[in-house]
CHARMM internal coordinates of N, CA and C (Angstrom, degrees):
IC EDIT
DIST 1 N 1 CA 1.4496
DIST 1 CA 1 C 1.5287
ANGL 1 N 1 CA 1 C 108.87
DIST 1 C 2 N 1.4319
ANGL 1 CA 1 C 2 N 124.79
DIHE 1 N 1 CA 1 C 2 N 141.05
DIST 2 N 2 CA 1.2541
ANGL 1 C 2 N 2 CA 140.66
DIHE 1 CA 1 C 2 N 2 CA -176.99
DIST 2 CA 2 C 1.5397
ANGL 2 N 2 CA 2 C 112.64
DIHE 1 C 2 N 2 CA 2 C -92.12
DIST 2 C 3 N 1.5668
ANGL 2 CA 2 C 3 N 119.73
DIHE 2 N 2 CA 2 C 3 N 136.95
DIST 3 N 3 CA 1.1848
ANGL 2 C 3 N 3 CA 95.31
DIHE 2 CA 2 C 3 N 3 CA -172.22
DIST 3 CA 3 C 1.7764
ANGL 3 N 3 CA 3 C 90.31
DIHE 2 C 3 N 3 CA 3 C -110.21
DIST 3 C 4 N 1.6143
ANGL 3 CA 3 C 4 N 101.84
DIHE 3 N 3 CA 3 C 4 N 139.76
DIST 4 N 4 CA 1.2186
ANGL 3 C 4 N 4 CA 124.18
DIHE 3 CA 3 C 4 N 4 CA -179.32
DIST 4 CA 4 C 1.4456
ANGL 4 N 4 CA 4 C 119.85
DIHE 3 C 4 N 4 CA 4 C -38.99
DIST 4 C 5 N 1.6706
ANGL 4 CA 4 C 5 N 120.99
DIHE 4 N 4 CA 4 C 5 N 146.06
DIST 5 N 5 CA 1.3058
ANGL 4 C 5 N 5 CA 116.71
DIHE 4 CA 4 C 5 N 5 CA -155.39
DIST 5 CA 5 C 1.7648
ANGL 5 N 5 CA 5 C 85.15
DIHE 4 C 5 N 5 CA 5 C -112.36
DIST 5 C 6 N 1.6831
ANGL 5 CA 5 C 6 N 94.32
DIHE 5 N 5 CA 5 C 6 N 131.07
DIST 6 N 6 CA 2.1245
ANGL 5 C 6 N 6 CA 111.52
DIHE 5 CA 5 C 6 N 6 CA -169.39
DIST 6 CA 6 C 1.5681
ANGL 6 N 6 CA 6 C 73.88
DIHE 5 C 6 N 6 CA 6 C -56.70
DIST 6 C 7 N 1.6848
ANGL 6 CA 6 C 7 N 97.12
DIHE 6 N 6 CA 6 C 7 N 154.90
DIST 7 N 7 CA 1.4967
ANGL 6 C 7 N 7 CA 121.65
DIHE 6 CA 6 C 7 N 7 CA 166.01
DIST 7 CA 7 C 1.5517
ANGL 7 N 7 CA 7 C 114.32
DIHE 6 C 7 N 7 CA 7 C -44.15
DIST 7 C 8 N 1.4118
ANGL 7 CA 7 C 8 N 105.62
DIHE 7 N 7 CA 7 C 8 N -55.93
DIST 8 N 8 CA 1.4795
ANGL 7 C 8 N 8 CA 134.02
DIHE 7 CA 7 C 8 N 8 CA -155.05
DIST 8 CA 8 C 1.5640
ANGL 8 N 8 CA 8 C 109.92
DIHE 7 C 8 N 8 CA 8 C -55.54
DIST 8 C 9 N 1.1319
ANGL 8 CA 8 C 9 N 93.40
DIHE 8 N 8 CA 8 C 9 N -52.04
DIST 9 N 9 CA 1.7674
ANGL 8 C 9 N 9 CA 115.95
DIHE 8 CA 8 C 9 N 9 CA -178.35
DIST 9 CA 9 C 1.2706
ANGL 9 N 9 CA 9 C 111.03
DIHE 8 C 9 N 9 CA 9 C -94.99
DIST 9 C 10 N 1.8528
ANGL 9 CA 9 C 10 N 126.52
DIHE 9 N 9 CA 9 C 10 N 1.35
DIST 10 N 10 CA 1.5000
ANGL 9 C 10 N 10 CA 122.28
DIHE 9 CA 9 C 10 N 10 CA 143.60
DIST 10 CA 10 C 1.4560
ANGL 10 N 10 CA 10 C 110.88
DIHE 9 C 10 N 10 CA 10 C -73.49
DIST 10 C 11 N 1.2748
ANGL 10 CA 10 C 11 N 117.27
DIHE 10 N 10 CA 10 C 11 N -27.89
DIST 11 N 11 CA 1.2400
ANGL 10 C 11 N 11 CA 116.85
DIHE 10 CA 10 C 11 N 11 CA 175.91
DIST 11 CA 11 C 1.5648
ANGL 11 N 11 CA 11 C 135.07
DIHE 10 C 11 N 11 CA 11 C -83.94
DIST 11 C 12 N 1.6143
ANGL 11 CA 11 C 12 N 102.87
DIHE 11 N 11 CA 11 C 12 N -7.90
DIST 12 N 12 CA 1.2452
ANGL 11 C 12 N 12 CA 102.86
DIHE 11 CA 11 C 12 N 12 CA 177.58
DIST 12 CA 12 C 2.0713
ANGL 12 N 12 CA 12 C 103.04
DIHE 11 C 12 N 12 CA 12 C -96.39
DIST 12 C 13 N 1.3599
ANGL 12 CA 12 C 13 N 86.20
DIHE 12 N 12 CA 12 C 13 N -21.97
DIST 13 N 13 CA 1.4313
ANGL 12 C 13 N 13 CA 91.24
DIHE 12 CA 12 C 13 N 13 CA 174.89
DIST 13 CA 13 C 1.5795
ANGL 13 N 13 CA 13 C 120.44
DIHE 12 C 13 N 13 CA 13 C -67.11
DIST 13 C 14 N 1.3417
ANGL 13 CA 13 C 14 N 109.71
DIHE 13 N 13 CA 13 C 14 N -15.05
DIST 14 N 14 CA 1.6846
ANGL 13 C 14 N 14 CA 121.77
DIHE 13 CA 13 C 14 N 14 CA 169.63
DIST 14 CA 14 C 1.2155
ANGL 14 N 14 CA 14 C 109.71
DIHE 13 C 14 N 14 CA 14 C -88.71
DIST 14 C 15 N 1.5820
ANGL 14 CA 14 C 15 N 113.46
DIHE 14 N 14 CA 14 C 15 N -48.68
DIST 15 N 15 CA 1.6089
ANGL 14 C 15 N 15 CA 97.94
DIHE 14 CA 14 C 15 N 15 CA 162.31
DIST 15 CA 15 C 1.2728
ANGL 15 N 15 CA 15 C 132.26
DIHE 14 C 15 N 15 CA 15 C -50.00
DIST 15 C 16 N 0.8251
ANGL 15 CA 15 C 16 N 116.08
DIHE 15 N 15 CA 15 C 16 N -30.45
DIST 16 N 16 CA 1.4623
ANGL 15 C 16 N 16 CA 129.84
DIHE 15 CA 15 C 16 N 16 CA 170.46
DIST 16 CA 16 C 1.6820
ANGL 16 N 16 CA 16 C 135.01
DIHE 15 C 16 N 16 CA 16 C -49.37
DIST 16 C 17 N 1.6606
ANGL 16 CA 16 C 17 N 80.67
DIHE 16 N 16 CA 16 C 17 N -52.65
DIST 17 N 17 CA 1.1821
ANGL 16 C 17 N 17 CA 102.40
DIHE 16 CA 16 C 17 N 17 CA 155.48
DIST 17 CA 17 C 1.8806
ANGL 17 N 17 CA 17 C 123.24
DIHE 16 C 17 N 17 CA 17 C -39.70
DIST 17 C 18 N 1.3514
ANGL 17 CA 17 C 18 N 67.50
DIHE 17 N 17 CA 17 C 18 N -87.56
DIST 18 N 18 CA 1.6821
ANGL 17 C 18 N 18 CA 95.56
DIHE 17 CA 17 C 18 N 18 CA -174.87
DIST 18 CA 18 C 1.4767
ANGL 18 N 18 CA 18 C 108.30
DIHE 17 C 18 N 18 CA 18 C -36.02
DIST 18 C 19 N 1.3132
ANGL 18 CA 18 C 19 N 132.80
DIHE 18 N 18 CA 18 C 19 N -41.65
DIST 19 N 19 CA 1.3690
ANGL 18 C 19 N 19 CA 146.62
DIHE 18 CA 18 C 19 N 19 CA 164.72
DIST 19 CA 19 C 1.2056
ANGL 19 N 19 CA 19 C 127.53
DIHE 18 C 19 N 19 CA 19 C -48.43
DIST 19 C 20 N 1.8577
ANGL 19 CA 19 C 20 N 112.56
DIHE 19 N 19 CA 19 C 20 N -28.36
DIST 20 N 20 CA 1.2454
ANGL 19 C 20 N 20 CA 104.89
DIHE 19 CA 19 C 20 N 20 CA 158.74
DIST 20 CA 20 C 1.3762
ANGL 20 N 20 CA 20 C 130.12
DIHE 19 C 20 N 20 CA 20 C -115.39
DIST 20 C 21 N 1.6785
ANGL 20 CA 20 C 21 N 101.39
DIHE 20 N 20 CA 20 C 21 N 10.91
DIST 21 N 21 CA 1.5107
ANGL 20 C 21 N 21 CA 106.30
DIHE 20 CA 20 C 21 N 21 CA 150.63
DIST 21 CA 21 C 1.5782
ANGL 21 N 21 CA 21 C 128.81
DIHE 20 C 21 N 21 CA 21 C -73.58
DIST 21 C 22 N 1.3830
ANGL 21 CA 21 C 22 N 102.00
DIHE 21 N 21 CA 21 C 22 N -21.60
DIST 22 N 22 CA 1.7362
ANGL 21 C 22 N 22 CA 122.09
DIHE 21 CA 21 C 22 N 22 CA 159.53
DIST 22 CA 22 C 0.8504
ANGL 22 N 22 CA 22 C 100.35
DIHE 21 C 22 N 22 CA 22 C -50.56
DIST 22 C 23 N 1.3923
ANGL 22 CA 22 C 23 N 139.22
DIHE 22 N 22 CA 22 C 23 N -35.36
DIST 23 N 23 CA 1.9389
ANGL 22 C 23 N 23 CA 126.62
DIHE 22 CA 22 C 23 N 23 CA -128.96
DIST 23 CA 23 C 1.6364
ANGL 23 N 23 CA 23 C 123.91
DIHE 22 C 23 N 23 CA 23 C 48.01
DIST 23 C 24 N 1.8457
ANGL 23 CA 23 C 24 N 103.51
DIHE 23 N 23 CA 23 C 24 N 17.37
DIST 24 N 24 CA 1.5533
ANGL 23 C 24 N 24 CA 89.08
DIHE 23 CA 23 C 24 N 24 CA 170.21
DIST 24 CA 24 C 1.4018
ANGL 24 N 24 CA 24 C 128.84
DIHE 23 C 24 N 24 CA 24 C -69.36
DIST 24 C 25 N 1.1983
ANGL 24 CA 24 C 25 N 121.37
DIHE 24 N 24 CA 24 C 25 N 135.19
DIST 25 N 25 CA 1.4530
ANGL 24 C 25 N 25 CA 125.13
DIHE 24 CA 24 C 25 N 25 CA 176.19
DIST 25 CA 25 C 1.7462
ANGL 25 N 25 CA 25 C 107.76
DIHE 24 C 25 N 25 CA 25 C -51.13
DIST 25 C 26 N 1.2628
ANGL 25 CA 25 C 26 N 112.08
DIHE 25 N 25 CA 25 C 26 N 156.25
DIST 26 N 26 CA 1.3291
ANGL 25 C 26 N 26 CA 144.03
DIHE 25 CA 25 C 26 N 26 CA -163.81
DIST 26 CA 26 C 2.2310
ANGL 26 N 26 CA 26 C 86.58
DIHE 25 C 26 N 26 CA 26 C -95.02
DIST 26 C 27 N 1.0113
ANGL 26 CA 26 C 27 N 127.94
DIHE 26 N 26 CA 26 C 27 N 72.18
DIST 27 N 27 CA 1.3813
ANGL 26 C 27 N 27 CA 120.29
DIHE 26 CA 26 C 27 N 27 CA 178.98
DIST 27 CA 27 C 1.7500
ANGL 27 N 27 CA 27 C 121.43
DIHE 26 C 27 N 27 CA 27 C -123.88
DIST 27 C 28 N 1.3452
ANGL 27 CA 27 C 28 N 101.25
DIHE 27 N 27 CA 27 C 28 N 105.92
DIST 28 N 28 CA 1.9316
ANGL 27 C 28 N 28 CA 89.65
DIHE 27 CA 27 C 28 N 28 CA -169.59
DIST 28 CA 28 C 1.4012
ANGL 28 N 28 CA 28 C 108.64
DIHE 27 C 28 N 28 CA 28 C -72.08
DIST 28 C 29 N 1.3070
ANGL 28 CA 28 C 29 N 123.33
DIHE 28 N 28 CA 28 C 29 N 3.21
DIST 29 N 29 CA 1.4884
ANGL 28 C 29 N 29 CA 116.22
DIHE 28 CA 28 C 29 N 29 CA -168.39
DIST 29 CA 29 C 1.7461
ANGL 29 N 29 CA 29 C 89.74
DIHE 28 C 29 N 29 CA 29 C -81.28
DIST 29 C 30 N 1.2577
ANGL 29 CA 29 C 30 N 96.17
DIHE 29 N 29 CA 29 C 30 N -53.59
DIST 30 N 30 CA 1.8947
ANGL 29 C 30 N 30 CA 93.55
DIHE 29 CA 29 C 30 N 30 CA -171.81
DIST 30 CA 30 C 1.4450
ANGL 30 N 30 CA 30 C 99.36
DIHE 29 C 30 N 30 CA 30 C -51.10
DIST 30 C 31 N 0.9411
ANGL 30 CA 30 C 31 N 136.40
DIHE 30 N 30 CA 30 C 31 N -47.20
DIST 31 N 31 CA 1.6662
ANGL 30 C 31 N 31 CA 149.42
DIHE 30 CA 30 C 31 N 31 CA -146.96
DIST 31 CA 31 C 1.6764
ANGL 31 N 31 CA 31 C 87.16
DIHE 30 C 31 N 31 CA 31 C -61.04
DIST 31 C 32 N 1.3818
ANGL 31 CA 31 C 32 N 112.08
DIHE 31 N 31 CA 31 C 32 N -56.46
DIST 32 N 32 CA 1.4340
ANGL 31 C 32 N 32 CA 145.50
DIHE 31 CA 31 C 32 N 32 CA 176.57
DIST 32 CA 32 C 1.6603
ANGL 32 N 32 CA 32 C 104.60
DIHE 31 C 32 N 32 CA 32 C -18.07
DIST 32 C 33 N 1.6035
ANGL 32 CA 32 C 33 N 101.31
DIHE 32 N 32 CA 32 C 33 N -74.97
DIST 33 N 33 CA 0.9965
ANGL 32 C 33 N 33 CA 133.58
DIHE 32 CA 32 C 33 N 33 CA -129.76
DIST 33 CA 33 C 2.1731
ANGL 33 N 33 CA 33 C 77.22
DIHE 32 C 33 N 33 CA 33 C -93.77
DIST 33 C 34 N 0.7973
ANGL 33 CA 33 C 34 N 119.63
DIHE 33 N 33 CA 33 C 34 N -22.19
DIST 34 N 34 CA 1.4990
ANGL 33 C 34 N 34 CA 116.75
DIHE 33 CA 33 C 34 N 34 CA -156.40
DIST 34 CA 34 C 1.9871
ANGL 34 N 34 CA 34 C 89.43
DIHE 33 C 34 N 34 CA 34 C -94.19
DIST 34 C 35 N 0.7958
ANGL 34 CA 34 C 35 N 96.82
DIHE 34 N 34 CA 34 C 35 N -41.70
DIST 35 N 35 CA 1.6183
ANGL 34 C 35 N 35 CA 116.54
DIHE 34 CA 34 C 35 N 35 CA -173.75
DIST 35 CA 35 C 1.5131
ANGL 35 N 35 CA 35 C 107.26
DIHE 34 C 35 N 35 CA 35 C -66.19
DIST 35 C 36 N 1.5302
ANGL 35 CA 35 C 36 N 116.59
DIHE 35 N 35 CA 35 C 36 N -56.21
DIST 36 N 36 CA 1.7577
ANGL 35 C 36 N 36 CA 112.04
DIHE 35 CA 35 C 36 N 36 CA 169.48
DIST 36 CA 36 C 0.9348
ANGL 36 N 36 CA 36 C 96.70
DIHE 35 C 36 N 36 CA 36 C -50.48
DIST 36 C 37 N 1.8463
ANGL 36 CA 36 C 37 N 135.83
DIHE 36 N 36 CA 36 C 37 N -96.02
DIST 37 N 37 CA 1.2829
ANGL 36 C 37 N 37 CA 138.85
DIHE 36 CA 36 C 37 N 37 CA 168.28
DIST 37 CA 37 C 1.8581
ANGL 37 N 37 CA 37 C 122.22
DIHE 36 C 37 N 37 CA 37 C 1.74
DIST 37 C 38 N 1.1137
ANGL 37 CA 37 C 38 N 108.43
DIHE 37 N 37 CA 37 C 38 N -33.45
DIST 38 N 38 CA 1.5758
ANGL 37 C 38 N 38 CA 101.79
DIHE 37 CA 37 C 38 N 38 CA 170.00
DIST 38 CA 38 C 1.5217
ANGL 38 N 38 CA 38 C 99.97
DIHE 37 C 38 N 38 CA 38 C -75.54
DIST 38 C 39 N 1.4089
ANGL 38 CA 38 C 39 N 106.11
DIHE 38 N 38 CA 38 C 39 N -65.20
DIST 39 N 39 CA 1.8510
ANGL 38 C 39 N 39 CA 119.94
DIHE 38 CA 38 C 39 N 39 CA -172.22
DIST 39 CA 39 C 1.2534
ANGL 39 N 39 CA 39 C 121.57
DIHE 38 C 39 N 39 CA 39 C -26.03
DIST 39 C 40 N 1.9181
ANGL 39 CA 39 C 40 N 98.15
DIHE 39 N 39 CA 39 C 40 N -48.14
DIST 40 N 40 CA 1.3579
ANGL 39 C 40 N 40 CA 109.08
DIHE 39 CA 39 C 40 N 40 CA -169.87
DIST 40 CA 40 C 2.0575
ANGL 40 N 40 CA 40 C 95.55
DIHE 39 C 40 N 40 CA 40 C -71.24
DIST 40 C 41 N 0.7642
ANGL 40 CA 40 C 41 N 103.91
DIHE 40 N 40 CA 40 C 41 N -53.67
DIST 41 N 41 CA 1.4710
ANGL 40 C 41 N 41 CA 118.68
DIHE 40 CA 40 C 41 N 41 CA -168.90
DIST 41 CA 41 C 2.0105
ANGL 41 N 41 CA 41 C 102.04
DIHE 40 C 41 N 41 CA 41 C -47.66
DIST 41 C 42 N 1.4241
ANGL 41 CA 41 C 42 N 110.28
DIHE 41 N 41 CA 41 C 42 N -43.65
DIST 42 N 42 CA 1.3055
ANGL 41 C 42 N 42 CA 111.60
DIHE 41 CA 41 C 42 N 42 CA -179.29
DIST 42 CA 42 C 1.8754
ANGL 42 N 42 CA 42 C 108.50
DIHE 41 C 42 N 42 CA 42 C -104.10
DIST 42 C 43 N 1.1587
ANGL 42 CA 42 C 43 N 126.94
DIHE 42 N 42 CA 42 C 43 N 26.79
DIST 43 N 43 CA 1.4444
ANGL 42 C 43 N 43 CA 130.38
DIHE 42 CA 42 C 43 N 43 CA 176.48
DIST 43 CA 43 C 1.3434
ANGL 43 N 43 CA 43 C 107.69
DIHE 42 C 43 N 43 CA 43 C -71.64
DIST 43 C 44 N 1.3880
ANGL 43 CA 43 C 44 N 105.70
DIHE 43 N 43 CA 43 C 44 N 120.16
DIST 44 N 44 CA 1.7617
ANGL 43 C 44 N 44 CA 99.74
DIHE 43 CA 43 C 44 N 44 CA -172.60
DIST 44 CA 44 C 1.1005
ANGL 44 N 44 CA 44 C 130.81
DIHE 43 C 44 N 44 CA 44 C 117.45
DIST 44 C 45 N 1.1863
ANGL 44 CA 44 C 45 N 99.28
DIHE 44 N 44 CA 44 C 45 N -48.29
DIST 45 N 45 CA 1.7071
ANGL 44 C 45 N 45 CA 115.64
DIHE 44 CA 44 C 45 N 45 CA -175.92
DIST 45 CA 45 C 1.6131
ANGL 45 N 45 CA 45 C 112.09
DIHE 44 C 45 N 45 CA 45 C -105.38
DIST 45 C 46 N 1.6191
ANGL 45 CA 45 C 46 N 107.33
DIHE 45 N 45 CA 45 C 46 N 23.93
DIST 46 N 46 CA 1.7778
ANGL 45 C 46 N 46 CA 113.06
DIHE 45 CA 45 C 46 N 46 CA 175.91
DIST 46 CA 46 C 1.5200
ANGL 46 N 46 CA 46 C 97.06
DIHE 45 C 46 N 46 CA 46 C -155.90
DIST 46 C 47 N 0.9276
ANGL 46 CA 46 C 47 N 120.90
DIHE 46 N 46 CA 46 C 47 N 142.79
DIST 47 N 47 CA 1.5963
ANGL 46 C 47 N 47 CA 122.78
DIHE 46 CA 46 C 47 N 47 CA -177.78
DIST 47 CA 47 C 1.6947
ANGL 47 N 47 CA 47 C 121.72
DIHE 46 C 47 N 47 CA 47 C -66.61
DIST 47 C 48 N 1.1401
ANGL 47 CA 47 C 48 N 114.68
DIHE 47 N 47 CA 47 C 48 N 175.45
DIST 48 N 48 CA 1.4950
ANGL 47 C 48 N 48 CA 108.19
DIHE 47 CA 47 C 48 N 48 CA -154.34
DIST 48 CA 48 C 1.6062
ANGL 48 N 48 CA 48 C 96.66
DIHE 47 C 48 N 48 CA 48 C -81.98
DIST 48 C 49 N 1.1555
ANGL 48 CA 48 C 49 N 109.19
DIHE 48 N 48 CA 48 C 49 N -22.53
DIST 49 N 49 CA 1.7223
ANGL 48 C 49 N 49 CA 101.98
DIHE 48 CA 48 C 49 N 49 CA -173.79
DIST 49 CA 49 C 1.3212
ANGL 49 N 49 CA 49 C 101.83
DIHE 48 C 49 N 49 CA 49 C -84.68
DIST 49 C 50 N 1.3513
ANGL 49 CA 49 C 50 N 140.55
DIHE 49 N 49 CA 49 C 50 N -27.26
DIST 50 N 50 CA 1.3084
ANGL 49 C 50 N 50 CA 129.96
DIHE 49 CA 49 C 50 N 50 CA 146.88
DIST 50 CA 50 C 1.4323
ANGL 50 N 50 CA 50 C 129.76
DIHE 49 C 50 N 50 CA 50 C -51.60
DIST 50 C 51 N 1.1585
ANGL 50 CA 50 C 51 N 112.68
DIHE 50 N 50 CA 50 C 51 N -26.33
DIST 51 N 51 CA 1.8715
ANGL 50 C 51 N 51 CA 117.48
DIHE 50 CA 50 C 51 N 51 CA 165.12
DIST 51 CA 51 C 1.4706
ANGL 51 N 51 CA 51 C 96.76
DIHE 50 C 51 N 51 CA 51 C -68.75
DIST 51 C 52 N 1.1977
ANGL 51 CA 51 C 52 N 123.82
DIHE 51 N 51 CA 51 C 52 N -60.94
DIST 52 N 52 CA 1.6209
ANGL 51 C 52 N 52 CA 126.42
DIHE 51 CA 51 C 52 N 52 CA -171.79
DIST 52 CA 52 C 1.2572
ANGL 52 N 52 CA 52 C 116.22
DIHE 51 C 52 N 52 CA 52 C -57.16
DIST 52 C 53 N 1.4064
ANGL 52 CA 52 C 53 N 109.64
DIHE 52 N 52 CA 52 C 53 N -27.61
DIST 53 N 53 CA 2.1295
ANGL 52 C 53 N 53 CA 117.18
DIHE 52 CA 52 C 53 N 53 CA 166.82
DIST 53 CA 53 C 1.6195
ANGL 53 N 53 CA 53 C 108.45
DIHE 52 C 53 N 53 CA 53 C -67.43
DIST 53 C 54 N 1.3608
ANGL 53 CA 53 C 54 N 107.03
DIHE 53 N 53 CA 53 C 54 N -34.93
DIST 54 N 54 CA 2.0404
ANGL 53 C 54 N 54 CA 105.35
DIHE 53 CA 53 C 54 N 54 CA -172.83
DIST 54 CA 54 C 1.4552
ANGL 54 N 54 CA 54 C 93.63
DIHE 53 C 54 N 54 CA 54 C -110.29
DIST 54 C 55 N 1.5618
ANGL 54 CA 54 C 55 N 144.92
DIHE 54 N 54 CA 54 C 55 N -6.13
DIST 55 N 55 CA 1.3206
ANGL 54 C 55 N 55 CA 121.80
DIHE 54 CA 54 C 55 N 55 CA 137.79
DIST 55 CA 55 C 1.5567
ANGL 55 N 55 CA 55 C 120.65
DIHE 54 C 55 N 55 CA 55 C -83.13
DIST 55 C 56 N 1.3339
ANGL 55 CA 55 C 56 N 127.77
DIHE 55 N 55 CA 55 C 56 N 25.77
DIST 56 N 56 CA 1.4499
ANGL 55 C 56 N 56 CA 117.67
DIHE 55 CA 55 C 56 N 56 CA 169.71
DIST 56 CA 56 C 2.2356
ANGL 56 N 56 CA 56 C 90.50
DIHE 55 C 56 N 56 CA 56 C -118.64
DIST 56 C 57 N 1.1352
ANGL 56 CA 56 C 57 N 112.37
DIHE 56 N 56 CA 56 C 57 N -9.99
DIST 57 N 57 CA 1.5575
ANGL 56 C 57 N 57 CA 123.19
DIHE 56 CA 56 C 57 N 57 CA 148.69
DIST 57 CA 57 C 1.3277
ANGL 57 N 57 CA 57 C 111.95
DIHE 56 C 57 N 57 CA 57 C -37.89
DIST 57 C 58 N 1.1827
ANGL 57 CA 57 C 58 N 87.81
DIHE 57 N 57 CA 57 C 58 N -67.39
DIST 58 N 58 CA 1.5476
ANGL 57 C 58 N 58 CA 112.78
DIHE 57 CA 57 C 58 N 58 CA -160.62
DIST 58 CA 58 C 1.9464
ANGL 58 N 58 CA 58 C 108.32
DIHE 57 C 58 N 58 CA 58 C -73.80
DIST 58 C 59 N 1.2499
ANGL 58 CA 58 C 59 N 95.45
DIHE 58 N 58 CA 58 C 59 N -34.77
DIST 59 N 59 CA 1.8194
ANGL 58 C 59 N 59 CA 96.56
DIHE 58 CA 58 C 59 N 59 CA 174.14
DIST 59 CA 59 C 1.7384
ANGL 59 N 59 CA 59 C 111.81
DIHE 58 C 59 N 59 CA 59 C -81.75
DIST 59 C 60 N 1.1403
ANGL 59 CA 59 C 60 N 113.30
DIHE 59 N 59 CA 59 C 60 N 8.53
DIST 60 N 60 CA 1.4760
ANGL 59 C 60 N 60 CA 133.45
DIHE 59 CA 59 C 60 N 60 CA -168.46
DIST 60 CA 60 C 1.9804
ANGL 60 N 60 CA 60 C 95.04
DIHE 59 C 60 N 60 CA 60 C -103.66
DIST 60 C 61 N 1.2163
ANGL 60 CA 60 C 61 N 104.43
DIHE 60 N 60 CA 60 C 61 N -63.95
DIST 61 N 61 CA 1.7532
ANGL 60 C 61 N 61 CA 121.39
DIHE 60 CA 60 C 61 N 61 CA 178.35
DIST 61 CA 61 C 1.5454
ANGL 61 N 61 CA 61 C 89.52
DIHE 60 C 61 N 61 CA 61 C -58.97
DIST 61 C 62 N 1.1306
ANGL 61 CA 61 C 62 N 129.23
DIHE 61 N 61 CA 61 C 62 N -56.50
DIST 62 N 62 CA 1.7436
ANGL 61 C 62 N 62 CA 118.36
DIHE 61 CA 61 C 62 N 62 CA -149.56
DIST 62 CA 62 C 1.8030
ANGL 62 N 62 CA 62 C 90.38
DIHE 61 C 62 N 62 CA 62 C -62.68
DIST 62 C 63 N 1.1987
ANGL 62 CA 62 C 63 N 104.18
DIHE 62 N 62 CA 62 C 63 N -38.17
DIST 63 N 63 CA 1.5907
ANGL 62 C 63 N 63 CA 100.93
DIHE 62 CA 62 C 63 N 63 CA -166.88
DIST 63 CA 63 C 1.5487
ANGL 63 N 63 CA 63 C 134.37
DIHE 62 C 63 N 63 CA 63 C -59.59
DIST 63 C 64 N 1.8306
ANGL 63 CA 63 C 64 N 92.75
DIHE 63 N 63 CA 63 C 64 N -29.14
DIST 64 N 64 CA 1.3817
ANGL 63 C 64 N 64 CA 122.44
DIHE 63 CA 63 C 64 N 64 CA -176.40
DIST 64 CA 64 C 1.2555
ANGL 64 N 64 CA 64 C 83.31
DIHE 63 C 64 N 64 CA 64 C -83.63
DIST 64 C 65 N 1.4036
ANGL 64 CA 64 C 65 N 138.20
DIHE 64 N 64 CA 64 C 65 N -62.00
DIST 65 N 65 CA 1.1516
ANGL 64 C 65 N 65 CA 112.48
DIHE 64 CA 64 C 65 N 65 CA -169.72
DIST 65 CA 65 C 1.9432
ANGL 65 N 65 CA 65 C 131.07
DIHE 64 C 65 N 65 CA 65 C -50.06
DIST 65 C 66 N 1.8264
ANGL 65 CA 65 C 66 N 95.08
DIHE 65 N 65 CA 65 C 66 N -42.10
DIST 66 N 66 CA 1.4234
ANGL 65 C 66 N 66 CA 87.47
DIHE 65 CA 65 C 66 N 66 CA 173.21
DIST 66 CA 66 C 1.0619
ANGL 66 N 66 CA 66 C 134.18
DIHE 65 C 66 N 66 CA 66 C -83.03
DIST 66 C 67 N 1.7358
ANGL 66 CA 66 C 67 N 121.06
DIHE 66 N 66 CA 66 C 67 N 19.61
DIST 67 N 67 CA 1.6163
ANGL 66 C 67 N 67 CA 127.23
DIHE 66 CA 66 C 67 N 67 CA 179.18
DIST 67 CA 67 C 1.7432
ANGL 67 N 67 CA 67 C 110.34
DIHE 66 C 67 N 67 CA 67 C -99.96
DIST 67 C 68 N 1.5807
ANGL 67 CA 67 C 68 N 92.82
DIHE 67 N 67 CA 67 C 68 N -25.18
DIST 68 N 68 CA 1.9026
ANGL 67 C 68 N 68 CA 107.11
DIHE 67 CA 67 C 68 N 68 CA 154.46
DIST 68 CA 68 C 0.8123
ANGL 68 N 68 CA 68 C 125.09
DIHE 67 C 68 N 68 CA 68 C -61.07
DIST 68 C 69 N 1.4940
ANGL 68 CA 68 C 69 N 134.56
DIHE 68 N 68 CA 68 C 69 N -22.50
DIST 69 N 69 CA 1.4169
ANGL 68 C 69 N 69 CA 134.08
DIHE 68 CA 68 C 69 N 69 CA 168.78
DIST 69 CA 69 C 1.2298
ANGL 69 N 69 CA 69 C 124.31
DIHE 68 C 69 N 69 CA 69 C -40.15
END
COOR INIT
IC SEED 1 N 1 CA 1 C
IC BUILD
């Protein structure tokens, strides 16, 4: 028996997809940059341990970004 694939991560796996039928580049800085821009946009209106779940996101992207260097 297979164990079922979470919604969330079927869906990022389609994004994914779809991203490189675009030809979008593979880039965590943009990823980065889209993700503050949500935070800032939703600060306030989600509790702080939910800021600390999409800024430990975000300390995940900074990293990928600095091993691309």
């Amino acid at each position: 028996m297979t164990n079922p694939v979470d919604p969330y991560i079927e869906t990022f796996r389609h994004q994914a997809e779809r991203m490189d039928e675009l030809g979008i580049p593979c880039d965590p800085d943009a990823a980065m940059v889209l993700l503050a821009q949500f935070m800032a946009e939703i600060e306030g209106s989600i509790s702080e341990e939910e800021m600390f779940s999409l800024a430990e996101i975000g300390g995940h992207l900074f990293r990928e970004g600095l091993h691309r260097r």
